[in-house]
C-alpha positions as CSV (number, residue, x, y, z in Angstrom):
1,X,3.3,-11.8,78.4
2,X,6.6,-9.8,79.4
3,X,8.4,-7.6,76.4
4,X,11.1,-10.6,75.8
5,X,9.2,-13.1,75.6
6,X,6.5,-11.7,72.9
7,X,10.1,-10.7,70.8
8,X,11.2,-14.7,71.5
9,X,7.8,-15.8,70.2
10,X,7.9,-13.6,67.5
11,X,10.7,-14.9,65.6
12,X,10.7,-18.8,67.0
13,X,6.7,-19.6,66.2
14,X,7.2,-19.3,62.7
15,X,10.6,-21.0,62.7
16,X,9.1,-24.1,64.7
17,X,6.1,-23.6,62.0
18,X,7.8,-24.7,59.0
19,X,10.0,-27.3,61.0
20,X,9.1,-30.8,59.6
21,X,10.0,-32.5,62.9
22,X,9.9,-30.2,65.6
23,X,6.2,-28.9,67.2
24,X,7.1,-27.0,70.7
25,X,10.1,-24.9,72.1
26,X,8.6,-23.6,75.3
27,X,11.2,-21.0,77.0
28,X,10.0,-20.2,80.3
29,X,11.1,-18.9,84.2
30,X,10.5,-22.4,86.1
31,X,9.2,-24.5,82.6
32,X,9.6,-27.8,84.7
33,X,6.5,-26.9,85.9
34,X,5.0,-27.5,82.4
35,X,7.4,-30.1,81.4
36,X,5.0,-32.8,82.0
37,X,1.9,-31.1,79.8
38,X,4.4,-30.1,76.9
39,X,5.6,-34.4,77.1
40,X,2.2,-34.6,76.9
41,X,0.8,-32.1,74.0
42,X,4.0,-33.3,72.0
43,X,4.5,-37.6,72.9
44,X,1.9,-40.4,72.5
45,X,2.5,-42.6,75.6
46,X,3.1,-42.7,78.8
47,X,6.2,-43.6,79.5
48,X,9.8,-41.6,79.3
49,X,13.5,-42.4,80.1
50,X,15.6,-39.7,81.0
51,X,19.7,-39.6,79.7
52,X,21.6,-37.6,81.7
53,X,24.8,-37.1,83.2
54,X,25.6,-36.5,86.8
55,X,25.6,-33.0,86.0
56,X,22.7,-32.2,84.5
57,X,20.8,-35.0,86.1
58,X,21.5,-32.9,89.7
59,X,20.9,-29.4,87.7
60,X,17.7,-30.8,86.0
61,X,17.1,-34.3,85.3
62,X,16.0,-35.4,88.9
63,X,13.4,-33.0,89.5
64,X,12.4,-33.9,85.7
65,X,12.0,-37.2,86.9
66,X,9.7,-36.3,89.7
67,X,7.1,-33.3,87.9
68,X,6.8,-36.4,85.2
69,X,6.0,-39.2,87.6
70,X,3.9,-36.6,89.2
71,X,1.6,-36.2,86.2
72,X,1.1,-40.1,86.1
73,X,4.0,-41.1,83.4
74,X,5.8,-43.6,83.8
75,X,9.8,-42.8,84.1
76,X,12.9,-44.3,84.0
77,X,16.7,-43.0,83.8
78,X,20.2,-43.1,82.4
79,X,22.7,-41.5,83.9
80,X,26.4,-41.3,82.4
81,X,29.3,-40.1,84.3
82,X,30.1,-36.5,84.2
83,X,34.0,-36.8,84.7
84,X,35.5,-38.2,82.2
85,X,33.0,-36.0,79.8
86,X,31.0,-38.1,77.7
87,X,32.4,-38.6,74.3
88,X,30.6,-37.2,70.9
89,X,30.6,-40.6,69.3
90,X,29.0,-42.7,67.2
91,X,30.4,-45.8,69.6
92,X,28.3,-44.5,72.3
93,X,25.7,-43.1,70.7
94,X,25.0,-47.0,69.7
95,X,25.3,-48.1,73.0
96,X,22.3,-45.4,74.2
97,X,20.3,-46.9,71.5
98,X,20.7,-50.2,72.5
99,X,19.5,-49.0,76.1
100,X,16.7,-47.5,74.2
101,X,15.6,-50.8,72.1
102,X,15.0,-52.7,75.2
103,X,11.4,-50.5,75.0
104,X,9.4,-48.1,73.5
105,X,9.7,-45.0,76.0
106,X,10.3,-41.8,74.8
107,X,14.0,-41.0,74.8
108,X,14.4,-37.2,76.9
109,X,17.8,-35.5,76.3
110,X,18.4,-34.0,79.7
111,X,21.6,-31.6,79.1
112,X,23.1,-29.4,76.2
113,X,25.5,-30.2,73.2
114,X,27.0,-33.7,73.7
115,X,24.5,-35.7,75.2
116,X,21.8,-33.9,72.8
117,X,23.7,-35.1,70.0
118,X,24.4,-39.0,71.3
119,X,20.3,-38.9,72.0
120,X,19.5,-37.5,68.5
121,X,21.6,-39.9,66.7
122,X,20.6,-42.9,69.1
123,X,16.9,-42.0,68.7
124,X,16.9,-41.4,64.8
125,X,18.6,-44.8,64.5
126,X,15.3,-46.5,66.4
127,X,12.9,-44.2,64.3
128,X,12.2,-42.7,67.8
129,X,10.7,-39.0,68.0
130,X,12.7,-37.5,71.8
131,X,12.3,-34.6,74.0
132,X,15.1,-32.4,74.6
133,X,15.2,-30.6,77.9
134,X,18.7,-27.9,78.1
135,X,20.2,-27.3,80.5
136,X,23.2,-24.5,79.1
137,X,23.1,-21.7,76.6
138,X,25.9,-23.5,75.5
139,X,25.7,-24.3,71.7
140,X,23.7,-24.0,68.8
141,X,22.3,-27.9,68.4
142,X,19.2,-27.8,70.2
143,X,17.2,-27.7,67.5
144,X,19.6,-29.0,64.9
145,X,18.6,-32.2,62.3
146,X,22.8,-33.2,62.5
147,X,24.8,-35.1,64.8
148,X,28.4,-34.1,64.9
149,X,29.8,-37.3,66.0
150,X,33.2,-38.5,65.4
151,X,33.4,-42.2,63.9
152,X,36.9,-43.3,64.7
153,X,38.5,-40.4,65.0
154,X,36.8,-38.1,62.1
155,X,34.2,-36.0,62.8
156,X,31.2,-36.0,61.0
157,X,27.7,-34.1,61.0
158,X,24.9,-37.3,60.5
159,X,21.5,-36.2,59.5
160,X,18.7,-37.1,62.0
161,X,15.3,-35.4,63.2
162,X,15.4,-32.4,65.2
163,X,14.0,-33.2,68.7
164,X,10.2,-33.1,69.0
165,X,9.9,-30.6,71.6
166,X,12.6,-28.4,73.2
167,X,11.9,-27.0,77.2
168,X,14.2,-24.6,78.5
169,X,14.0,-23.5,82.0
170,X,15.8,-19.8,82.6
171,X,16.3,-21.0,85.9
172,X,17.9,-23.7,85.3
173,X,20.2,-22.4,82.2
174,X,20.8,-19.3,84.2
175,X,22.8,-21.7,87.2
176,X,24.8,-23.2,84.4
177,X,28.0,-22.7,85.0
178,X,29.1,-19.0,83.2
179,X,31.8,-20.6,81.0
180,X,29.0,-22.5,79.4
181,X,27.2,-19.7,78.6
182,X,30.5,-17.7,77.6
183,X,30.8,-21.0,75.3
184,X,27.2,-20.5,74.1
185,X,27.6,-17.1,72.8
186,X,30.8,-18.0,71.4
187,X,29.2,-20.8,68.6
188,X,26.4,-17.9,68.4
189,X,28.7,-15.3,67.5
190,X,30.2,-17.8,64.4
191,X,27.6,-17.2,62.6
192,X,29.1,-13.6,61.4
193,X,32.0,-15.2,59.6
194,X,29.8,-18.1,58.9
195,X,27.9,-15.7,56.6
196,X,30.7,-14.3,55.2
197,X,31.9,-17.8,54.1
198,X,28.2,-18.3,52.5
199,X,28.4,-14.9,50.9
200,X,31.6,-15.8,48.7
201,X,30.1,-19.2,48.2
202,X,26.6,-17.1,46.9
203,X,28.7,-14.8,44.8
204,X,31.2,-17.2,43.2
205,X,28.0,-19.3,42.1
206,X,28.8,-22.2,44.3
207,X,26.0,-22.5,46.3
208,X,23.4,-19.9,46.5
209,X,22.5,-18.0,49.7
210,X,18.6,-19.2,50.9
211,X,15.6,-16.9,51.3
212,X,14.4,-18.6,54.0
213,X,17.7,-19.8,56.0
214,X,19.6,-16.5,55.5
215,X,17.4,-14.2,57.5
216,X,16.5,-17.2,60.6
217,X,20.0,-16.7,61.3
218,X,21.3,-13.4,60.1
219,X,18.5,-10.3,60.7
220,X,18.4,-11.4,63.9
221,X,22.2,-12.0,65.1
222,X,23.1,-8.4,65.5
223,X,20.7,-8.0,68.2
224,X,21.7,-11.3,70.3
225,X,25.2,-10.7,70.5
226,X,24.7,-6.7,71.2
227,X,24.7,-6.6,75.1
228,X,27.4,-9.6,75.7
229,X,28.1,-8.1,79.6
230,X,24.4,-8.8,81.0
231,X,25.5,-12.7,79.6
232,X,27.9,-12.5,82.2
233,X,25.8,-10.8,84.8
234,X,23.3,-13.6,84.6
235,X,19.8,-12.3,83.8
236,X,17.6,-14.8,82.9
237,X,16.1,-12.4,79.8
238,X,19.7,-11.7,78.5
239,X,20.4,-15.9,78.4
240,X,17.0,-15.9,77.0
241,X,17.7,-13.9,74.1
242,X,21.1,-16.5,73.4
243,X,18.9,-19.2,74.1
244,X,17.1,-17.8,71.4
245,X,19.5,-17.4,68.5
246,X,21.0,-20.5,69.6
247,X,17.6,-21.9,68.6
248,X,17.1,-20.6,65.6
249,X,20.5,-21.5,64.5
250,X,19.5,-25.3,64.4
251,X,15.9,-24.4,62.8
252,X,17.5,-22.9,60.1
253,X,20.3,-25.5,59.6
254,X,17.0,-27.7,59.1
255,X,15.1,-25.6,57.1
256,X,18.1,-25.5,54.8
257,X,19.3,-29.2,54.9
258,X,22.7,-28.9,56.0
259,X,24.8,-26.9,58.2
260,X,25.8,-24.1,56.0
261,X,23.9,-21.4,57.6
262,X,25.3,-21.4,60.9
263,X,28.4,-23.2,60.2
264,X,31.9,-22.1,57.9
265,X,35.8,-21.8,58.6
266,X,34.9,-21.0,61.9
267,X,33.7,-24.6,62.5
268,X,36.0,-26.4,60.4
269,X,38.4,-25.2,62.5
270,X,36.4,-26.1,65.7
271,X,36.0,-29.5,64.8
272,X,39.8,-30.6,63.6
273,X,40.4,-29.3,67.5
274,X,37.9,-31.6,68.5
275,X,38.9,-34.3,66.6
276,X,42.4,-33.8,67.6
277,X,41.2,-34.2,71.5
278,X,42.2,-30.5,73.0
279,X,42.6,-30.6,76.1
280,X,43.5,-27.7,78.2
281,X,44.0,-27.8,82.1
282,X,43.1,-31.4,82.0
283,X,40.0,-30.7,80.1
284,X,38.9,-31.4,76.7
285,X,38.1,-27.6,75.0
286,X,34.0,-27.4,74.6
287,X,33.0,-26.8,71.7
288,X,31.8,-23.2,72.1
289,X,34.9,-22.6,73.6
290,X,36.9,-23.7,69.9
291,X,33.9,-22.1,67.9
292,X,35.1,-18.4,69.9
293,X,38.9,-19.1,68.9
294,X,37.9,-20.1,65.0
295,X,35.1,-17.0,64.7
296,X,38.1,-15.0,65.8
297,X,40.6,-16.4,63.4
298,X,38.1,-16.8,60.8
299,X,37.4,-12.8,61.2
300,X,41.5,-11.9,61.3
301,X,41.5,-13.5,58.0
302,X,38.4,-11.5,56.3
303,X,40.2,-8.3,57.9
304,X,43.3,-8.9,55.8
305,X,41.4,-9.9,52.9
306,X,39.4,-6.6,52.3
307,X,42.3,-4.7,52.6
308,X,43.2,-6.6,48.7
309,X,41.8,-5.3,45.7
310,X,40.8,-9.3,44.0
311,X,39.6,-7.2,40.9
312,X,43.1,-6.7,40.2
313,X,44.2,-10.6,40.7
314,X,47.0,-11.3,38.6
315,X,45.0,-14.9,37.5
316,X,47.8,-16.9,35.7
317,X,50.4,-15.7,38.7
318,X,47.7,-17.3,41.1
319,X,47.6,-20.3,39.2
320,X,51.1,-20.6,39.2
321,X,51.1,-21.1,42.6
322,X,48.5,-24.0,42.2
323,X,48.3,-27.2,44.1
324,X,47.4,-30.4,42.5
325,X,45.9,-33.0,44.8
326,X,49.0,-35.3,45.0
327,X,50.4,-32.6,46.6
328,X,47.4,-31.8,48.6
329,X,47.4,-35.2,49.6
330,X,51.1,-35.3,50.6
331,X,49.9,-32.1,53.1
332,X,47.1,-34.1,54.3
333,X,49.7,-37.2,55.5
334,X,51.8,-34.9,57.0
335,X,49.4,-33.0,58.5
336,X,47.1,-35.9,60.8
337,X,48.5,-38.5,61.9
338,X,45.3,-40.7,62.9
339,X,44.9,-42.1,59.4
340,X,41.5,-42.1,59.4
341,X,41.3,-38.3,59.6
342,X,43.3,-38.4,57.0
343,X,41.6,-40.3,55.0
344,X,38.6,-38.2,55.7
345,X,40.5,-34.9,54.5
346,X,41.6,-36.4,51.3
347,X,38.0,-37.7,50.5
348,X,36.1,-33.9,51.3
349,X,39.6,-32.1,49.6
350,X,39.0,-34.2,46.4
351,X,35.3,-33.4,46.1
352,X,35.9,-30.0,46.2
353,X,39.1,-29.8,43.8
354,X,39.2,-27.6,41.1
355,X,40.8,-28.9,37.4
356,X,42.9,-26.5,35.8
357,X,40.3,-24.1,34.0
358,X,37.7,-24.6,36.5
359,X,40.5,-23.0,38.9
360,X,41.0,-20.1,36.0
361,X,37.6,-20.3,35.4
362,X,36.9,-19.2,39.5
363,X,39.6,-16.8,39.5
364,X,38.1,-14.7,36.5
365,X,34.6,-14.8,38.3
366,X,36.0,-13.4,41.5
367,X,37.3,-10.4,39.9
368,X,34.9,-10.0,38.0
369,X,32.3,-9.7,41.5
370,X,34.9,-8.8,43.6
371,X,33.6,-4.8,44.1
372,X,29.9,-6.0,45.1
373,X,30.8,-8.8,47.1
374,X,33.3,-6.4,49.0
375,X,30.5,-4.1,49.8
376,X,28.6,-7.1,50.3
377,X,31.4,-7.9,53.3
378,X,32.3,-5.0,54.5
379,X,27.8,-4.4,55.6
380,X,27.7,-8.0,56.9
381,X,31.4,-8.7,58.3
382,X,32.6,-7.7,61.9
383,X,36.0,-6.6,62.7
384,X,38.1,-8.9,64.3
385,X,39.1,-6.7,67.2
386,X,35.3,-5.7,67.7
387,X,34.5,-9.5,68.1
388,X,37.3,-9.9,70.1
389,X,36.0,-7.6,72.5
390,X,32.7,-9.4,73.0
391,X,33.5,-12.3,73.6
392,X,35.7,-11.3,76.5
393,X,32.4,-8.9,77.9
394,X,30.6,-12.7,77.7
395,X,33.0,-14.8,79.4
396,X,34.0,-16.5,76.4
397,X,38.0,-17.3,75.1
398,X,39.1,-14.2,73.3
399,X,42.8,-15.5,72.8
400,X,44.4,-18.8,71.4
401,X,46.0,-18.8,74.8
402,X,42.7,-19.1,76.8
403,X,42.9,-23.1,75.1
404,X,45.9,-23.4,75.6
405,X,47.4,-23.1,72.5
406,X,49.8,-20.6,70.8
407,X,50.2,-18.4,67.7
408,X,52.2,-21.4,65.9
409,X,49.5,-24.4,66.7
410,X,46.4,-21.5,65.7
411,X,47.6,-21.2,62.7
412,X,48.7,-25.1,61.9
413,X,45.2,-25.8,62.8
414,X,44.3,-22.9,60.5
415,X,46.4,-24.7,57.8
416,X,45.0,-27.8,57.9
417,X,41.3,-27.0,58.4
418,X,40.7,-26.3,54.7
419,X,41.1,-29.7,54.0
420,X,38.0,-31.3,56.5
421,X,35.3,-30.2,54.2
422,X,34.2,-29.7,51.0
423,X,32.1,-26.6,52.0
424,X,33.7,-23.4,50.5
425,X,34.9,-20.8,52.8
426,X,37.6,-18.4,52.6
427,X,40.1,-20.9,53.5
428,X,39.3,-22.2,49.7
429,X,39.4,-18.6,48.3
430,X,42.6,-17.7,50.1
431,X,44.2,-20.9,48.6
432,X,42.9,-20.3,45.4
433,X,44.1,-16.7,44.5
434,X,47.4,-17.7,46.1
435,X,47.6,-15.6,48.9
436,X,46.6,-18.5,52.2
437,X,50.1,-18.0,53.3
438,X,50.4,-14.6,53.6
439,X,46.9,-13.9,55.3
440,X,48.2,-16.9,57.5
441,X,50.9,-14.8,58.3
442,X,49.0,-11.5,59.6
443,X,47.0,-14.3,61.6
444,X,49.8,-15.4,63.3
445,X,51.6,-11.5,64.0
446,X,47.9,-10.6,65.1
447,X,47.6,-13.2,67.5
448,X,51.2,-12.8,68.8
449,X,50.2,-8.8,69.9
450,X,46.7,-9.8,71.2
């Protein structure tokens, strides 16, 4: 067995040992060859239907078809179109299960992060264990137990089983188009200010960082995002390595029971573009793609916050400058138009709102941890400008301008993203001491001299 592979094993055997759903992720140069034996070793049954789109039926999905119906199974397909893309959505995630209750084959995911999702929601709903074979390093999901689908507009993560088995074949992955790996190392490299968010949430006694989801994610991420130029290049054992944290991303996110350990600012910020429809050059933005811009401005924001001293935080000053959620609300109207998003934001900004003295209560807390959880930062955090860098040396957006938007509309969305979830990042602790509007501010001058 060749030197990356044993280090791939290595850290996604025991991951896929404790999974409660998931029993084989087999990474392999030409794995179609053993697709049909893994359906087999993983699926009672012998029959399949393959969901696909054009694209990834062509890259994968017919010669799928054929090594399966080789073996003796019995296969069928369904194949969306590729242009328009196909839609995260609950809508048509119901109408793959309904294709899907018209018999008992085993549902196969043939693609990467939208169709996996509609297929993991669409199965769960049946009770349905599915196969997913990828076909991009492009996003963290793989192994995920949520579907972020939006439901009329607002995007939600819905809890459903992980696929049974994964198959990635380099091959294949490595002909994906290189945006979509740019995109791919872009939702990787979130998981930096991801774990900042989770490290003030751990400090501040919010919610407590875990043994066993902290280190799937984080020991590891330095090392996957070190070498972002062979990404670009192509090699098969560089995408292996993404493929790889990308992987271990949704195991944890299932070991833990919710997104938090790969998921913070940085995604809220992904997903109120998503739900807003960006489009740029007459194409909706991936999701990689708004993960990159959010990491970035996530990271800008942690820069300009460990340059305070929070031990010094003039408390009753801060909560001078308080909110209450009439007013919150009032943003919230002004801010979306589609009123269901709105309503969403007022529903997660309510759970999450501080009364009066829990607010002074916070505030007293953070100064009192504020010199160990800035050491605590400063080890785990990257520089904005050094992310910056990387994700240009992978082929991923590095500037607001590479999705078409400018300095103003990054930091609207920047604004407003605080109010999509009740999951405490920095966005909460930046409006909480009082000082949103100024870090907003170095954001936006930042972004203007990038």
């Amino acid at each position: 067995m060749s030197d990356w592979k044993l280090r791939m094993e290595a850290i996604v055997a025991p991951a896929v040992a404790r999974s409660r759903s998931l029993s084989e992720v087999l990474v392999d140069r030409q794995a179609l060859d053993q697709a049909a034996a893994c359906f087999r070793r993983s699926f009672d049954g012998t029959s399949a239907i393959i969901l696909a789109d054009d694209n990834t039926w062509a890259a994968a999905g017919s010669e799928l078809q054929e090594k399966l119906a080789a073996d003796g199974l019995q296969v069928a397909s369904h194949i969306l179109p590729a242009e328009p893309r196909p839609k995260a959505s609950v809508e048509l995630a119901d109408r793959l299960r309904e294709r899907l209750a018209s018999d008992d084959a085993v549902p196969i995911a043939v693609g990467s992060g939208v169709l996996n999702d509609l297929v993991r929601y669409a199965a769960y709903q049946l009770g349905r264990p599915y196969f997913c074979v990828a076909t991009a390093a492009s996003m963290d999901g793989y192994a995920s137990a949520g579907a972020p689908l939006k439901r009329r507009g607002f995007k939600n993560t819905f809890a459903c089983a992980p696929p049974r088995a994964i198959l990635a074949d380099l091959s294949v992955i490595a002909a994906a188009p290189a945006e979509m790996t740019g995109w791919g190392y872009g939702d990787l490299a979130g998981k930096v200010p991801a774990g900042g968010d989770w490290l003030l949430a751990d400090a501040l006694g919010i919610e407590a960082i875990d043994a066993v989801a902290w280190p799937l994610v984080q020991d590891n991420l330095g090392g996957w995002l070190a070498k972002p130029e062979r990404l670009a290049e192509g090699g098969q054992e560089a995408i292996a390595g993404l493929f790889t944290g990308l992987t271990i991303g949704g195991l944890a996110m299932e070991a833990y029971g919710s997104s938090r350990p790969a998921a913070g600012a940085d995604h809220q910020i992904a997903h109120l573009w998503e739900m807003q429809g960006l489009t740029h050059q007459g194409r909706q933005v991936s999701h990689g793609a708004c993960v990159s811009l959010g990491a970035l401005a996530v990271l800008r924001l942690f820069d300009w916050l460990l340059e305070r001293d929070l031990a010094a935080l003039d408390v009753e000053a801060a909560l001078a400058e308080r909110s209450d959620l009439e007013t919150k609300f009032a943003w919230i109207d002004a801010a979306f138009d589609n009123p269901d998003i709105a309503a969403g934001a007022k529903q997660q900004t309510e759970a999450k709102h501080l009364s009066l003295e829990g607010h002074r209560a916070r505030l007293a807390r953070l100064a009192d941890v504020w010199p160990d959880l800035h050491r605590r930062l400063r080890r785990h955090l990257w520089r904005a400008e050094e992310l910056r860098a990387h994700l240009s040396a992978a082929g991923a957006p590095s500037r607001a301008s590479d999705i078409g938007l400018d300095a103003e509309a990054l930091c609207a969305t920047v604004l407003a993203a605080r109010f999509t979830r009740d999951r405490y990042t920095i966005l909460d602790l930046l409006e909480e001491t009082g000082t949103l509007a100024d870090a907003v501010g170095a954001l936006y001058s930042a972004e203007q001299q990038s």
